[in-house]
N, C-alpha and C positions, 0 to 999 in steps of 0.2 A: 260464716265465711268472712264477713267483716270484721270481727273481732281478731281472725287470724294476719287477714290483712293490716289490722295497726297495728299488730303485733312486729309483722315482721316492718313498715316503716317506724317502728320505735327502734327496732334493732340494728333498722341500715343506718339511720338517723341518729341515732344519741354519738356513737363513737366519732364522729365526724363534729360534732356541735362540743364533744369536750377538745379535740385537737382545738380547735377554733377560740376556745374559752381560753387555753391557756398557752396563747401564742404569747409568747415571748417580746422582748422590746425590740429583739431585731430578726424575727423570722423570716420574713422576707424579706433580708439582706444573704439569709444563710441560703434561702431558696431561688433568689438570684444567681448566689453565689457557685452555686453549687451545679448550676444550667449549666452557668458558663462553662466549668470544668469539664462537665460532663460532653458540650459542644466543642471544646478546645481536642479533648481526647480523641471524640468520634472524625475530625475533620485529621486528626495526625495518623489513627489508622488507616483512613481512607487513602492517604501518601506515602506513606512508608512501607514498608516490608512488609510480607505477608508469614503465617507461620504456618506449621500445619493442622489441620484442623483436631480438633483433642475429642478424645471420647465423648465428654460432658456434651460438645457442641452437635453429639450424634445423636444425644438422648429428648431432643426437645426444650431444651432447657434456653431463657434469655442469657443473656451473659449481663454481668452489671457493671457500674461504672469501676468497681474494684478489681473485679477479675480482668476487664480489659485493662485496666493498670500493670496490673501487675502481668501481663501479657506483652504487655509492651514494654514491662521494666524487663523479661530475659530478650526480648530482641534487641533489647539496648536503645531502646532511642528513648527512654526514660529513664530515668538513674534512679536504682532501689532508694539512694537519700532522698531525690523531692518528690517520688512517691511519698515516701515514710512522713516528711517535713508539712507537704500539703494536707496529708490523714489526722496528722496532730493538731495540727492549726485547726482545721473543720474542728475535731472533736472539743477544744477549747472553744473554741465559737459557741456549740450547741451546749455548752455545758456552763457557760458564762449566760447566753440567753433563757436556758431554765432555770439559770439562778436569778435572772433578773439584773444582770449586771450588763449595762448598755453600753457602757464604754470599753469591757473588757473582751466584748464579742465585738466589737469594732476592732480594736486590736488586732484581736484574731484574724479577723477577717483583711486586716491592713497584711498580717503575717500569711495568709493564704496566697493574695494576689503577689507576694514577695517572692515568696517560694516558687509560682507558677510560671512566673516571668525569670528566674535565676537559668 
């Protein structure tokens, strides 16, 4: 029984100690960054229009920060470009920071809040 039990804390444990290993130079800018978005979104559905509720949202299912995007880019009060513009900028950020490139996820990350605020 002990041998099963490290087994399975090697299991919960090792994936979480490699994310950690290879945190990037600016991951917690992108995990910051990415709150915010994710708190700017939930507090403009909470005020704006409502739509109607969709199969998916019958099934049990969370919704995530993309699907309520683009949820709110057909109601319009998000415009399919700074959806698209915010999504590209994140994905440069995350791909600049697992390359190891700190200044160029900075960037990115200058072009996220550019786009959030247009």
């Amino acid at each position: 029984m002990t041998a099963r039990r490290s087994m399975l804390w090697l299991v919960i444990t090792f994936p979480a100690s490699l994310s950690t290993g290879y945190a990037g130079p600016c991951t917690d800018d992108i995990d910051r960054m990415q709150a915010r978005l994710d708190a700017a979104l939930e507090a403009k559905l909470a005020t704006g229009p409502q739509a109607a509720e969709s199969t998916s949202a019958t099934m049990h299912r969370q919704p995530t920060p993309k699907s309520l995007a683009a949820a709110e880019g057909k109601l319009g009060n998000l415009s399919p470009e700074k959806i698209d513009a915010i999504s590209r900028a994140m994905a440069r950020a995350r791909a600049a920071d697992s390359a190891g490139d700190k200044d160029g996820c900075q960037q990115a990350l200058v072009d996220v809040q550019r786009a959030a605020n247009q």
